[in-house]
C-alpha positions in Angstrom: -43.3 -61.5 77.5 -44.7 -57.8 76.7 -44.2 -56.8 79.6 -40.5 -57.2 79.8 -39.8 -55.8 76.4 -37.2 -52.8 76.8 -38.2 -51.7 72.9 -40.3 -48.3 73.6 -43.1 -47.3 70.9 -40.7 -44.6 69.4 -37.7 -47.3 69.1 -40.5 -49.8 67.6 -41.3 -47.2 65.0 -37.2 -46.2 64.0 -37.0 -50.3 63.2 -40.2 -50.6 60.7 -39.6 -46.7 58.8 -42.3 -48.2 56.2 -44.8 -47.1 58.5 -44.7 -43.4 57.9 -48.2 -43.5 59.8 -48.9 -45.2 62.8 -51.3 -48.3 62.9 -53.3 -46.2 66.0 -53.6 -43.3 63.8 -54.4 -44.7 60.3 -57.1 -46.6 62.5 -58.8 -43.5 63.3 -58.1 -41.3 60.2 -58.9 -44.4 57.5 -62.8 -43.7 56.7 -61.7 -40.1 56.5 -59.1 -40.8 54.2 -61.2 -43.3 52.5 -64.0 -41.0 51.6 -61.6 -38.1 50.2 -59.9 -40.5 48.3 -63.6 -42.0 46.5 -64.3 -38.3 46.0 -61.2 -37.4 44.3 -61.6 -40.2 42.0 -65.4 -39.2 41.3 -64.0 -35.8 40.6 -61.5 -37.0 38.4 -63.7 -38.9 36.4 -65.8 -36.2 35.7 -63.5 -33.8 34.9 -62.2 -36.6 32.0 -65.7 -36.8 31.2 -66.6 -33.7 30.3 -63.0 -32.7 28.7 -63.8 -35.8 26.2 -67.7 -35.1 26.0 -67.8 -30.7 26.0 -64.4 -29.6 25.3 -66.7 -26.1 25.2 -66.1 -26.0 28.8 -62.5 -25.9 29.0 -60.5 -23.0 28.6 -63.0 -20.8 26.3 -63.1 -17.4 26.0 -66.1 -15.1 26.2 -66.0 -15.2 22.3 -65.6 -18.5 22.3 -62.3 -19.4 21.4 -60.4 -22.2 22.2 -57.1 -21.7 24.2 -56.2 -25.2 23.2 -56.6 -26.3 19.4 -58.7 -30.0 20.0 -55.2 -31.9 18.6 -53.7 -30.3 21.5 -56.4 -31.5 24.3 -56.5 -34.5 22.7 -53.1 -35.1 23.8 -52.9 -32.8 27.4 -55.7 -35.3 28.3 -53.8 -38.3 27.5 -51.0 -37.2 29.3 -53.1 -36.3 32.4 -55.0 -39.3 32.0 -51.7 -41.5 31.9 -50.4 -39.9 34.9 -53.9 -40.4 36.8 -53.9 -44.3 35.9 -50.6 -44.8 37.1 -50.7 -42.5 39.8 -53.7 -43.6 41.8 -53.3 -47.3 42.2 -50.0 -46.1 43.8 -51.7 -43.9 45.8 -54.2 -46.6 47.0 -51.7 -49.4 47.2 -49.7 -46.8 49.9 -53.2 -45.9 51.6 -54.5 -49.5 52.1 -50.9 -50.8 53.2 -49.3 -48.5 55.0 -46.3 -48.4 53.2 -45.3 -45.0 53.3 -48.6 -43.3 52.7 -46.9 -39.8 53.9 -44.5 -40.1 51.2 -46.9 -40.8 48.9 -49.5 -38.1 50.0 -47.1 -35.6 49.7 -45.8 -36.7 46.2 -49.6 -36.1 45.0 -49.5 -33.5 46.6 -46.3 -31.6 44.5 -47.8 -33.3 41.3 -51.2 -32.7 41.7 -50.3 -28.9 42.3 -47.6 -28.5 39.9 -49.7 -29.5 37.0 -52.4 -27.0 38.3 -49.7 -23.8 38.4 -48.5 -25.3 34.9 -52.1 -24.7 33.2 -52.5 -21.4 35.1 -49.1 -20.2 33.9 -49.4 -21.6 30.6 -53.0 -21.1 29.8 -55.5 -19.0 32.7 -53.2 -16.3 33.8 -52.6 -14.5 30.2 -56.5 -14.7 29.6 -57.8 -14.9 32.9 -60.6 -11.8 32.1 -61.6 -13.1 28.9 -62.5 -16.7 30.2 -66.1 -17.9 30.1 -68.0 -18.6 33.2 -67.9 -22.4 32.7 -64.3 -22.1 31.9 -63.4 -20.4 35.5 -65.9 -22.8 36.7 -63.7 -25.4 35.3 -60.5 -24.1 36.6 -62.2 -24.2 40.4 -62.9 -27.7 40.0 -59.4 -28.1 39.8 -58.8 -27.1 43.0 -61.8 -29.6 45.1 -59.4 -32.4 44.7 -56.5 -31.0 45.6 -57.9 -29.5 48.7 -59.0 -32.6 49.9 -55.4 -34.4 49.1 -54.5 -31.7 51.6 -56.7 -33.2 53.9 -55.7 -36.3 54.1 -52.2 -34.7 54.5 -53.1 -32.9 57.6 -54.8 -36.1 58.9 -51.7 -38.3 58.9 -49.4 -35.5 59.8 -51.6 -35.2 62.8 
């Protein structure tokens, strides 16, 4: 019966828009996609780890000042925090379904960087020279996860 179906692949692919990325392609992208997503998470973690366990590191100066009283990290990471914990099962319910995963890559994508250009705006750009090594350090580490959320963009985009 296959063989007489008039339905073409791109036809198929109008009727179920769910599936922003093709069964063929998540099939050969998934382990990929899989890996960068464990490693954003292990990332992640961290980065909560050491903003609750050595505040020192983020956002000092050279004389070591605080950009950020403690009241007000205490709550920037809550916020964050929230927005990771709803965020990523989300994320992973799209990734492991199928149900548009593009939509919801690129969605991580705007938050993920609009909350980075919020904290260099707010926070790195008016004392970017008077930052302490960890503290820039810091600020990099921002970026590892992001890049590889733009991986897994360019993957399924593929």
């Amino acid at each position: 019966m296959d063989n007489q179906s008039k339905v073409s692949p791109e036809e198929l692919d109008a009727l179920f828009p769910q599936y922003e990325v093709t069964p063929a392609l998540m099939s050969r992208v998934e382990t990929r996609i899989r890996n960068r997503c464990i490693l954003i998470v292990v990332f992640w973690a961290v980065r909560i780890f050491l903003a609750v366990y050595f505040p020192e590191f983020i956002l000092v100066t050279r004389e070591q000042n605080p950009l950020l009283s403690s009241d007000g990290l205490d709550v920037l990471l809550l916020i964050r925090t929230s927005l990771l914990l709803l965020g990523t099962p989300i994320y992973l319910w799209s990734f492991f379904t199928n149900y548009y995963f593009r939509t919801a890559n690129v969605v991580a994508l705007i938050v993920v960087c609009c909350l980075i250009w919020s904290d260099m705006e707010v926070y790195v750009l008016s004392s970017l020279s008077d930052l302490a090594l960890p503290s820039l350090a810091m600020i990099g580490f921002r970026f590892i996860p992001l890049t590889l959320l733009f991986l897994n963009y360019l993957d399924i985009r593929k």
